[in-house]
Backbone bond lengths (Angstrom), bond angles and torsions (degrees), N, CA, C in turn:
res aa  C-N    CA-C-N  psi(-1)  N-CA   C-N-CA  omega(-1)  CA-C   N-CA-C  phi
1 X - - - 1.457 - - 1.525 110.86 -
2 X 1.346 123.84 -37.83 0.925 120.64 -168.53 1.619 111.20 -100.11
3 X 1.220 130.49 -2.88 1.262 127.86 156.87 1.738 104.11 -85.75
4 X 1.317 118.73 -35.52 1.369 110.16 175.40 1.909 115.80 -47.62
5 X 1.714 94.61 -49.69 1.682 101.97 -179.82 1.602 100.24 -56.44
6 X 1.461 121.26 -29.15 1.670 97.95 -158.37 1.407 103.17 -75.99
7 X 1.579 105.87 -34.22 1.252 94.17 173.17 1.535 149.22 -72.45
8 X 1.053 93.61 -3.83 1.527 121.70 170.60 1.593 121.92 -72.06
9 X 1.635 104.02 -59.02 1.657 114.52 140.34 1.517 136.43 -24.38
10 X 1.709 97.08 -48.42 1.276 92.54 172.05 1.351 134.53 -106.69
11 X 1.416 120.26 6.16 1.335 136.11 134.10 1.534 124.95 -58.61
12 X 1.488 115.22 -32.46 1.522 99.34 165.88 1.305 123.37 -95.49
13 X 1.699 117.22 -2.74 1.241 117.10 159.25 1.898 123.07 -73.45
14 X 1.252 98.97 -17.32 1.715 109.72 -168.00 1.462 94.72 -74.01
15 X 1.559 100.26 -59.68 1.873 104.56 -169.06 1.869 108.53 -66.90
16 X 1.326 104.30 -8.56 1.962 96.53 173.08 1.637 100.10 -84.79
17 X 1.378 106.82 -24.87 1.680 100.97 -169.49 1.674 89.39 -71.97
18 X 1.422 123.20 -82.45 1.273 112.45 -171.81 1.214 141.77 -39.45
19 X 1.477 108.87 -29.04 1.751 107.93 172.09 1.593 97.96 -93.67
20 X 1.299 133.82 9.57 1.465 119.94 166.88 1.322 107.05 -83.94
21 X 1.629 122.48 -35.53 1.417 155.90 167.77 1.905 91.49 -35.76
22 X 1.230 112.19 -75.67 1.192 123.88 -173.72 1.081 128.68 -39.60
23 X 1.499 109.40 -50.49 1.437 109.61 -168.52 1.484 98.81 -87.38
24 X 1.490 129.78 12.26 1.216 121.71 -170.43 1.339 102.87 -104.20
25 X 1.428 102.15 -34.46 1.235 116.56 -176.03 1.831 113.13 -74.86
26 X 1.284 112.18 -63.90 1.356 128.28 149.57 1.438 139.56 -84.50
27 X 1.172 128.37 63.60 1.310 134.02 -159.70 2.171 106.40 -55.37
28 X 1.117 131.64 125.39 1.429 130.21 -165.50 1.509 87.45 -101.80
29 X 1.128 108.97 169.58 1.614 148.93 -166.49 1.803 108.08 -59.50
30 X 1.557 98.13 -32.65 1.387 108.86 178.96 1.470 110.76 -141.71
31 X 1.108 101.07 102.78 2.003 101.84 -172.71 1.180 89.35 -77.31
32 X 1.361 134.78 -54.05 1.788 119.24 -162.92 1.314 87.61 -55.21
33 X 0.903 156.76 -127.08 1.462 148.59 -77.93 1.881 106.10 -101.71
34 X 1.474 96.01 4.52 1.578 110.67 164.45 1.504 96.40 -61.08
35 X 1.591 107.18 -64.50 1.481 123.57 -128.36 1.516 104.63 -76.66
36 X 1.572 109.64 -21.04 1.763 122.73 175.02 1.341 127.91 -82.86
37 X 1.643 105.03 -8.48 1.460 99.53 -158.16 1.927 71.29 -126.08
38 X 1.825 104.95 132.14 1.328 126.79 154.38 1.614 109.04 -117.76
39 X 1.243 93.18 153.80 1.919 108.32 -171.84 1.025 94.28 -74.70
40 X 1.615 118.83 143.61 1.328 108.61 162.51 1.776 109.42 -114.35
41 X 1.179 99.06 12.36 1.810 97.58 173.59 1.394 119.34 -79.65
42 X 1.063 128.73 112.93 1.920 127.97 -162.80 1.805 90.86 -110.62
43 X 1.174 139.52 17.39 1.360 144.39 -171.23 2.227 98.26 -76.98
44 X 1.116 86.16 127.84 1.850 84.09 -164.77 1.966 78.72 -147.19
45 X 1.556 123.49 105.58 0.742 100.97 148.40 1.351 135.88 -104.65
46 X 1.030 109.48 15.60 2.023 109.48 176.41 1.325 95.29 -79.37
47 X 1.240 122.49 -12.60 2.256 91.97 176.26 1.271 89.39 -70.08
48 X 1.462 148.74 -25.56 1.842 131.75 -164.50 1.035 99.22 -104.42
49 X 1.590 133.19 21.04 1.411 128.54 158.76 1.194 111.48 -110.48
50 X 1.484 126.21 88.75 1.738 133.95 179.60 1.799 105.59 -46.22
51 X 1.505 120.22 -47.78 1.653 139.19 -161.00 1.899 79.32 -51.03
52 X 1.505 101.94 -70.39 1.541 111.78 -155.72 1.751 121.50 -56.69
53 X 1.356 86.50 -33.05 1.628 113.09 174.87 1.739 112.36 -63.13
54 X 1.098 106.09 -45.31 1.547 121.66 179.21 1.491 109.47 -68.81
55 X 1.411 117.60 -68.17 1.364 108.59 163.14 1.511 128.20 -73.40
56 X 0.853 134.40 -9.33 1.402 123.20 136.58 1.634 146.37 -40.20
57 X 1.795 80.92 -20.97 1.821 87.69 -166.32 1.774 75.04 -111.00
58 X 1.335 155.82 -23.87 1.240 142.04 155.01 1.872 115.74 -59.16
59 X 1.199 101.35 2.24 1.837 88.71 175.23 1.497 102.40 -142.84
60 X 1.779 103.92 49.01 1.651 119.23 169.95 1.207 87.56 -84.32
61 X 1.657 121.40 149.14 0.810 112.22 176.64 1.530 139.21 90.37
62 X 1.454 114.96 -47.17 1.591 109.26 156.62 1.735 106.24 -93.76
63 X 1.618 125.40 19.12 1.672 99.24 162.53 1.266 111.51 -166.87
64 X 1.182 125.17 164.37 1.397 122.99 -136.06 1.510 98.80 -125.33
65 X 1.751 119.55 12.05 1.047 120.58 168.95 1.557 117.21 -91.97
66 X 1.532 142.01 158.51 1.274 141.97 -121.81 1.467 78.23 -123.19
67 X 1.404 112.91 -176.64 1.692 115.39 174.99 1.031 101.34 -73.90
68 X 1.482 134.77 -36.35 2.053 116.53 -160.11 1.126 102.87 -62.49
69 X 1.461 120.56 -47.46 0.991 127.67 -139.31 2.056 96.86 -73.31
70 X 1.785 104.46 -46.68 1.332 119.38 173.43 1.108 105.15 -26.55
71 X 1.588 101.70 -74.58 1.624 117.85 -171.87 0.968 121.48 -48.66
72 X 1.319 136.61 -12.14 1.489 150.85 -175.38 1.603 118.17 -86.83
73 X 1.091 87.00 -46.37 1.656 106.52 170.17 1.382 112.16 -61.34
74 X 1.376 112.60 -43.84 1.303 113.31 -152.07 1.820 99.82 -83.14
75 X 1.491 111.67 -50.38 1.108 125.61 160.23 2.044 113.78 -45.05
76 X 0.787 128.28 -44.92 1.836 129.87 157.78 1.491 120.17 -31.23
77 X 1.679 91.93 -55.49 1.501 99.50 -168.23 1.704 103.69 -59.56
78 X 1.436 110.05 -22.38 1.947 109.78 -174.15 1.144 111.54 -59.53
79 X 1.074 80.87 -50.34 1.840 104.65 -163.16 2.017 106.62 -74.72
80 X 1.075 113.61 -27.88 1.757 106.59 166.67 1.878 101.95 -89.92
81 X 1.262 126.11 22.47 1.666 122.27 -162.18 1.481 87.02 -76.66
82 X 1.646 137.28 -14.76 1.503 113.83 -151.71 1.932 85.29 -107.46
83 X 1.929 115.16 -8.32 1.421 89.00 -147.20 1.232 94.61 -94.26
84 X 1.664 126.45 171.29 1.527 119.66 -171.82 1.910 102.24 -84.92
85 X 1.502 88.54 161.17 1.614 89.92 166.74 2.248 108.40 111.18
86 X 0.844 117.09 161.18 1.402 123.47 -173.67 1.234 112.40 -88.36
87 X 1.134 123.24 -163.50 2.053 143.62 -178.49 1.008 84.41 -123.58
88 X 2.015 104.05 137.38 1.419 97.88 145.20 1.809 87.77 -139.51
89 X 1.624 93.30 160.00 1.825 101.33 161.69 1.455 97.00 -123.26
90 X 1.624 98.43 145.22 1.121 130.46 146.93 1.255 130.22 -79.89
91 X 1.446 143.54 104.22 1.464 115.07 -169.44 1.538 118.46 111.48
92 X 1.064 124.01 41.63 1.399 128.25 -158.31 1.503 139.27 -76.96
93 X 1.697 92.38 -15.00 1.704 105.15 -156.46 1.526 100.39 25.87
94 X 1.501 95.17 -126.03 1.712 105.92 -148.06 1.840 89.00 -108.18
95 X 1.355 117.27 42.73 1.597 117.69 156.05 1.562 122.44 77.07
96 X 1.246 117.23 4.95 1.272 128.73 -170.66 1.961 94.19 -50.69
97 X 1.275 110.42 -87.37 1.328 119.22 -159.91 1.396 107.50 -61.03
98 X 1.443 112.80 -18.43 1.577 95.16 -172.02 1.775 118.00 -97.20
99 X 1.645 94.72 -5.92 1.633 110.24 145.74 1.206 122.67 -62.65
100 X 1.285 113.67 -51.88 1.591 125.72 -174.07 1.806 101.85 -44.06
101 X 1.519 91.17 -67.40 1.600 112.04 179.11 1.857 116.48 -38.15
102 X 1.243 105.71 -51.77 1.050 131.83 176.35 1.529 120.20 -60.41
103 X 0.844 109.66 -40.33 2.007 133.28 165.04 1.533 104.36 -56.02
104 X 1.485 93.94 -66.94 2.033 102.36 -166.78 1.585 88.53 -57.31
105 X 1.268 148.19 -51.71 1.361 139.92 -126.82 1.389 91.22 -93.61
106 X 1.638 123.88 -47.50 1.452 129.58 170.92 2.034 103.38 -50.28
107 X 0.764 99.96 -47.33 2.141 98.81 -167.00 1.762 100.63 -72.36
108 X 1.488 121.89 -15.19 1.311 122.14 -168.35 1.957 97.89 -102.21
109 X 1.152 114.35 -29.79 1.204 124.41 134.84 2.251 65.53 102.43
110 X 0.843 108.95 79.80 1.923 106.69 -168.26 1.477 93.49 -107.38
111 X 1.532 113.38 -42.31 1.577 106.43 -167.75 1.336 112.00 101.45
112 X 1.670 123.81 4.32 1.447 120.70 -158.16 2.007 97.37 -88.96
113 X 1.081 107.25 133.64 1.537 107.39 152.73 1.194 111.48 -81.91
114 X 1.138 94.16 149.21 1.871 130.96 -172.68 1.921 98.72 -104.96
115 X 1.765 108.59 123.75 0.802 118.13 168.59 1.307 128.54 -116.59
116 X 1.753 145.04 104.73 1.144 114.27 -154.55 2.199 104.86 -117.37
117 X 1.183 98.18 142.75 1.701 90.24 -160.46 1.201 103.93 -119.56
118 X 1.154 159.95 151.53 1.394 158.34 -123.83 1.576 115.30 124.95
119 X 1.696 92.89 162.09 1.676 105.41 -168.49 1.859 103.31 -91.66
120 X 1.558 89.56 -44.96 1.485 117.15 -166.79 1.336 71.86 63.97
121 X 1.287 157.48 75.74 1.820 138.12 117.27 1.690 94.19 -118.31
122 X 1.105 127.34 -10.95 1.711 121.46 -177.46 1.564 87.95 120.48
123 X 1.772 85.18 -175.87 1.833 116.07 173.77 1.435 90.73 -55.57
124 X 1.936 102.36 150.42 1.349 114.23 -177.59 1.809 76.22 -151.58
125 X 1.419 101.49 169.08 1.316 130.06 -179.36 1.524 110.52 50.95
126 X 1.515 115.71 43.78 1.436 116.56 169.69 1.676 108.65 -66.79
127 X 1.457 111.50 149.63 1.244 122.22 171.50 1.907 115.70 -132.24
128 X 1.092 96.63 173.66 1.919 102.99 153.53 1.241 132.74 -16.74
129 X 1.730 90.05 -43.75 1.344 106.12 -157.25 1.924 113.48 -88.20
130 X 1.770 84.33 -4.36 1.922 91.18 -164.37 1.763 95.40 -121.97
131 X 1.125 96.84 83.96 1.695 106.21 -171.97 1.336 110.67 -65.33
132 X 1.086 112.71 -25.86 1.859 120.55 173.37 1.454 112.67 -66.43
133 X 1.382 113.23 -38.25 1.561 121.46 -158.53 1.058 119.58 -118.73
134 X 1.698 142.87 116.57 1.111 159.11 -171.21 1.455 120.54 -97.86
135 X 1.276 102.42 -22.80 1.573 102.64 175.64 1.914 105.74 129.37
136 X 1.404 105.06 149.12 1.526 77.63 171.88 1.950 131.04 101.25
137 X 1.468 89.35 -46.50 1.560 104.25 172.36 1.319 112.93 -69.07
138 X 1.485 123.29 144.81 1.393 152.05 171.09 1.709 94.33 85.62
139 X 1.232 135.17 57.59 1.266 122.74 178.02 1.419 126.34 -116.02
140 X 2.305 97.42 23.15 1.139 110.64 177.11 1.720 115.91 -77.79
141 X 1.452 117.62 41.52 1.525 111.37 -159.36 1.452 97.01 -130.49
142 X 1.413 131.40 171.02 1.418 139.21 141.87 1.118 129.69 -143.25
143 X 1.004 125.43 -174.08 1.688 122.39 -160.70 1.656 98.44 -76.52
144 X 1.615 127.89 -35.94 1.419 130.79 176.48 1.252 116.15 -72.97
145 X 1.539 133.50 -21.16 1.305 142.35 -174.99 2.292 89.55 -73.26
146 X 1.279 97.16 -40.79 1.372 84.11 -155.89 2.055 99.71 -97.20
147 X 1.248 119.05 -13.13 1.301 128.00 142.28 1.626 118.27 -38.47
148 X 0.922 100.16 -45.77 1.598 109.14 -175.26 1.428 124.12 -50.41
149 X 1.776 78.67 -66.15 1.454 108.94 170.20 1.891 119.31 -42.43
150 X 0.956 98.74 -77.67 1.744 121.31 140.37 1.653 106.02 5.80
151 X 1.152 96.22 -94.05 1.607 83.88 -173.22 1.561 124.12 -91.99
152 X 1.668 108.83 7.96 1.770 108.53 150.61 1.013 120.39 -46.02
153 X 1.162 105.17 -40.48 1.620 130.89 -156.59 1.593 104.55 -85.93
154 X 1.606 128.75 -28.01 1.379 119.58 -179.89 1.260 114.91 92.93
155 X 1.873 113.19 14.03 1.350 120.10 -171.55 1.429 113.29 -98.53
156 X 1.519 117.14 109.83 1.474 112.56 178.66 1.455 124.81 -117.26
157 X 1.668 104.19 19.98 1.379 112.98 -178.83 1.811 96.00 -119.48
158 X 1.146 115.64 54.31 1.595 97.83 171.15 1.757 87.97 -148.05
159 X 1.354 96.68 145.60 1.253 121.62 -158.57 1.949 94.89 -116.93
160 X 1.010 111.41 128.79 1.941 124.33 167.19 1.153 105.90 -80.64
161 X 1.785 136.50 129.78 0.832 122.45 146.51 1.691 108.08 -116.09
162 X 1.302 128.76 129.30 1.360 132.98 -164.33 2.021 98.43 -99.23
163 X 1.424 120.72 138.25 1.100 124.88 178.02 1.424 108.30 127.04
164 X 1.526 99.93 165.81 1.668 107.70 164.35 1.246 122.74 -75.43
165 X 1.533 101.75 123.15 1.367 110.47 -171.81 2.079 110.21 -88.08
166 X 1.215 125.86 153.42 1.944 121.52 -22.42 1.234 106.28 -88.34
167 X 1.019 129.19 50.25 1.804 119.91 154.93 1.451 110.90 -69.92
168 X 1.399 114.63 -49.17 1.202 121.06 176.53 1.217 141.58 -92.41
169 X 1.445 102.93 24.40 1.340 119.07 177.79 1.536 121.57 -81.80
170 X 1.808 95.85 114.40 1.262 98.63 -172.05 1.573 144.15 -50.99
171 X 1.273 146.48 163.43 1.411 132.28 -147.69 1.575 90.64 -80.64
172 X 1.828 119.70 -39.57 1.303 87.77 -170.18 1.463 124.27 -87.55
173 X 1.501 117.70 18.49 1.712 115.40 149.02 1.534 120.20 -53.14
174 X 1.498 114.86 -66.10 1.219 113.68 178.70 1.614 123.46 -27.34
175 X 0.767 156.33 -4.38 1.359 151.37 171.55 1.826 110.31 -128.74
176 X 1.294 103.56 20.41 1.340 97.03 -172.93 1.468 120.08 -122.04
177 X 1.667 112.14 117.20 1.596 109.90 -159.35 1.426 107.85 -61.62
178 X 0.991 127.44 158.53 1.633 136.87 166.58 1.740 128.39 -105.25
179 X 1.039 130.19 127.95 1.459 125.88 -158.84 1.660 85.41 -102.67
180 X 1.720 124.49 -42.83 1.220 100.63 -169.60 1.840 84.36 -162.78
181 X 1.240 93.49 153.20 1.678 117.72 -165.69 1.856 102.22 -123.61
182 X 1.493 119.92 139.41 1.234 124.70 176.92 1.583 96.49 -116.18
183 X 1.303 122.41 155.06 1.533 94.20 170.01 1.847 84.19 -149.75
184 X 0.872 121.23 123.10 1.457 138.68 -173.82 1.433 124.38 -120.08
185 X 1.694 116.33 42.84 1.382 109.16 -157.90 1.767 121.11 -126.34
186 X 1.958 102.98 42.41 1.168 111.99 -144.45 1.189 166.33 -2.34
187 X 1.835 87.88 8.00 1.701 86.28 -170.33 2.159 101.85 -138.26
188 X 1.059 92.37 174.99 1.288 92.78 -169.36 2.029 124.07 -55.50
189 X 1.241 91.37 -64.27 1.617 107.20 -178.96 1.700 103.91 -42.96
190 X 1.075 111.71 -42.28 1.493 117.18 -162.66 1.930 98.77 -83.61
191 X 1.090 111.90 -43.00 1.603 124.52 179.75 1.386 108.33 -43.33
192 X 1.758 108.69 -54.85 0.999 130.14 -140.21 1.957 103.53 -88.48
193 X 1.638 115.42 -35.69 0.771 122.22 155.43 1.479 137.43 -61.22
194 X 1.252 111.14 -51.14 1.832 128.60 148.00 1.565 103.19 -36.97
195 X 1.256 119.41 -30.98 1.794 100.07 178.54 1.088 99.65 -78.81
196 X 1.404 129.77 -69.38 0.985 156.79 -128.20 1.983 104.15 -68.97
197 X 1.250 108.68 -23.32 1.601 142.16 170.18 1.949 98.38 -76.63
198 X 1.042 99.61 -59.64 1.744 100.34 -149.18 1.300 92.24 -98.70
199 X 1.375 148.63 -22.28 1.634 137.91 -177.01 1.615 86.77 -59.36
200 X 1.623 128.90 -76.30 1.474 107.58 -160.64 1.308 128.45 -54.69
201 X 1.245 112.38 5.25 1.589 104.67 178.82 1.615 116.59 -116.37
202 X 1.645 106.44 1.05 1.464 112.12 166.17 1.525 115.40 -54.35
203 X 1.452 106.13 109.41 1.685 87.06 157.60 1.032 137.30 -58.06
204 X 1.370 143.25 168.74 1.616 138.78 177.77 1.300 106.80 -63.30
205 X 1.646 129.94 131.41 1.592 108.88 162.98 2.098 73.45 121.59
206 X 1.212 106.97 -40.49 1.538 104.00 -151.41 1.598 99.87 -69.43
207 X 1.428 117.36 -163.09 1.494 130.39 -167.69 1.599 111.65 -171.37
208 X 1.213 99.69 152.84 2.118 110.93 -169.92 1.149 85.58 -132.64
209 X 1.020 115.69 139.22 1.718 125.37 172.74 1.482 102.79 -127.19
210 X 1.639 121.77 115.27 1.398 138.27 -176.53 1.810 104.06 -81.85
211 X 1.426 149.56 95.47 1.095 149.23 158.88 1.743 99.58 -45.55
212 X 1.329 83.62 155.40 1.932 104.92 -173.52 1.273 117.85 39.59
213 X 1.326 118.40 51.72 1.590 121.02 167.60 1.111 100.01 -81.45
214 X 1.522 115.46 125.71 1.667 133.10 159.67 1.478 107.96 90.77
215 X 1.616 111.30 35.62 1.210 107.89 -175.10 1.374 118.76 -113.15
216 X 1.698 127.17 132.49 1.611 82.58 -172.50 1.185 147.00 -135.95
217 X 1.531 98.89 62.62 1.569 135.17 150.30 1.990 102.90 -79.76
218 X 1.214 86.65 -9.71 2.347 75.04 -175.64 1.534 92.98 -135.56
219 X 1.238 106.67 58.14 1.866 92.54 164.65 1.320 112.84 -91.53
220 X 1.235 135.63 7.56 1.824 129.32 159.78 1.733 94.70 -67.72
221 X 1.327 129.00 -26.94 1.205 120.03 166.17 1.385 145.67 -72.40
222 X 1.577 108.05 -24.17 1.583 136.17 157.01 1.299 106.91 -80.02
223 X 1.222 120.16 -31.35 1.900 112.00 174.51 1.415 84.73 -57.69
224 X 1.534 128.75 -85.54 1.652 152.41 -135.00 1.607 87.54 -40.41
225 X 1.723 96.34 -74.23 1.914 98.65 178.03 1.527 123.14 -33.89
226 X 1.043 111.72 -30.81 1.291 125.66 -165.38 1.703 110.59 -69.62
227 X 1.451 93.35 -56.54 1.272 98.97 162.59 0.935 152.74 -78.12
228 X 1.489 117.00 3.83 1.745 152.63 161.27 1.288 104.10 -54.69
229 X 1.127 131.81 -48.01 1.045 146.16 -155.33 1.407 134.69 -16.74
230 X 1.794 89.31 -63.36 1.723 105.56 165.34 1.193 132.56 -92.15
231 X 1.797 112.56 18.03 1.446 121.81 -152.71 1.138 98.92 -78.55
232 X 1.554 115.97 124.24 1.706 113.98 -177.89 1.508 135.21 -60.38
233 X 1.159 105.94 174.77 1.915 97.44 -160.93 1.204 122.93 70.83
234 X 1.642 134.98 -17.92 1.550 122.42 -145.63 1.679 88.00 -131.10
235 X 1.294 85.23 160.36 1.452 94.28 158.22 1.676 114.75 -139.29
236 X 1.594 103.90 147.71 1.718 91.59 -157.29 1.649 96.37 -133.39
237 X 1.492 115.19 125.80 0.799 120.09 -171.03 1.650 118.05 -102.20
238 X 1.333 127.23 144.89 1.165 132.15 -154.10 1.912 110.88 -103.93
239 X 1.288 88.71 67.44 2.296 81.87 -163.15 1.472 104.47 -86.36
240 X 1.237 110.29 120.19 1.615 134.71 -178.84 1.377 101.10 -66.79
241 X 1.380 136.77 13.71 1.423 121.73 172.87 1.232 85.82 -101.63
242 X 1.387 156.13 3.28 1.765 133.15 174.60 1.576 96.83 141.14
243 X 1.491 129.26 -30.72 1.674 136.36 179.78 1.219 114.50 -74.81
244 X 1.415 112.15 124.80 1.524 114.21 138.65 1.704 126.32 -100.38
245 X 0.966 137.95 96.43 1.009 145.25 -164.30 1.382 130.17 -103.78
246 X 1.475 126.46 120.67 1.750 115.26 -145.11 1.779 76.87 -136.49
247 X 1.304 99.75 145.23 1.511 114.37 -170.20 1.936 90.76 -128.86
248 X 1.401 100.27 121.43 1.220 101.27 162.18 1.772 122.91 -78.24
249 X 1.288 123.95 119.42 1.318 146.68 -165.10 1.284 101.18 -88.23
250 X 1.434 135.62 -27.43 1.707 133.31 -166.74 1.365 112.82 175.63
């Protein structure tokens, strides 16, 4: 009983540290009614996934996304394993997630190519709308930093494409269906174009996952989601750990 209580204690002490973390870090629209309401769901299944845990702790360091968000991804790739078409990311830094991605799709044995798209020069197409971002940021990466990564990892189905995406999207994308899209490119103009490329080639069944939704250093990215909203066929889901996530329906 009394190791049961401690642990109980220290699950509701962990989740006050992190959402105190949060709102400090990200202050939301309404702090009162932040500051009263604690989660009471403690359900974490990547500690009982050793595969995810392992590569996770091999892509410290190349990405700047948190575990939910990891775990989220990684868990996606299952669930699109039946629909036709490849992975691609937008947004790459130094390759963390699109290894990750790239891993689950290899162990599910799906057949999906891995596409990874990036400037390696930083954020490009900042606007008005991305008050944090000027242009330029995250441009500590290169195409060999994330090569590297690549074949630590045992990954021989993911393809680099270097440039601004989609101007520079190579000819043999164009004809190539997509099962699921990452798009990681914090700011609006650039988001918004990257959809606007990769929605027609989602197959049905498929999914785009928007990084830093509701964040707010990236609100040109919570506008963009925002305005997805009613886009027909899809349904788009609103996940408060950092995802916006729109599932094509037809």
């Amino acid at each position: 009983m009394a190791s049961k209580l401690a642990r109980s204690i220290q699950s509701v002490l962990a989740r006050s540290i992190f959402w105190s973390r949060r709102r400090f870090l990200e202050p939301t629209l309404d702090p009162a009614y932040d500051s009263v309401i604690l989660p009471a769901a403690t359900y974490s299944p990547w500690l009982q996934d050793a595969e995810f845990r392992r590569v996770r702790a091999l892509i410290e360091g190349h990405t700047l996304v948190d575990v939910y968000r990891c775990w989220e991804l990684w868990h996606l790739v299952r669930q699109v394993a039946d629909v036709p078409g490849d992975i691609l990311e937008v947004g790459v830094w130094r390759g963390g997630t699109a290894a990750l991605m790239a891993v689950r799709a290899k162990m599910l044995g799906c057949g999906a190519g891995i596409h990874l798209c990036d400037t390696f020069e930083g954020v490009v197409k900042t606007t008005r709308a991305d008050a944090h971002y000027t242009g330029g940021e995250h441009s500590d990466t290169s195409v060999q930093i994330v090569e590297t990564l690549l074949k630590q990892l045992g990954i021989d189905r993911a393809t680099i494409h270097a440039g601004i995406f989609p101007e520079s999207a190579p000819p043999q994308l164009e004809g190539t269906p997509l099962r699921m899209a990452h798009i990681d490119v914090d700011v609006y103009e650039s988001g918004r174009q990257s959809f606007e490329w990769i929605w027609p080639r989602v197959s049905p069944g498929g999914v785009v996952i928007f990084d830093d939704f509701g964040f707010s250093t990236t609100r040109g990215i919570t506008t963009l989601c925002n305005e997805l909203q009613e886009l027909p066929m899809s349904t788009l889901l609103q996940n408060l750990n950092g995802h916006a996530i729109i599932v094509k329906t037809g």
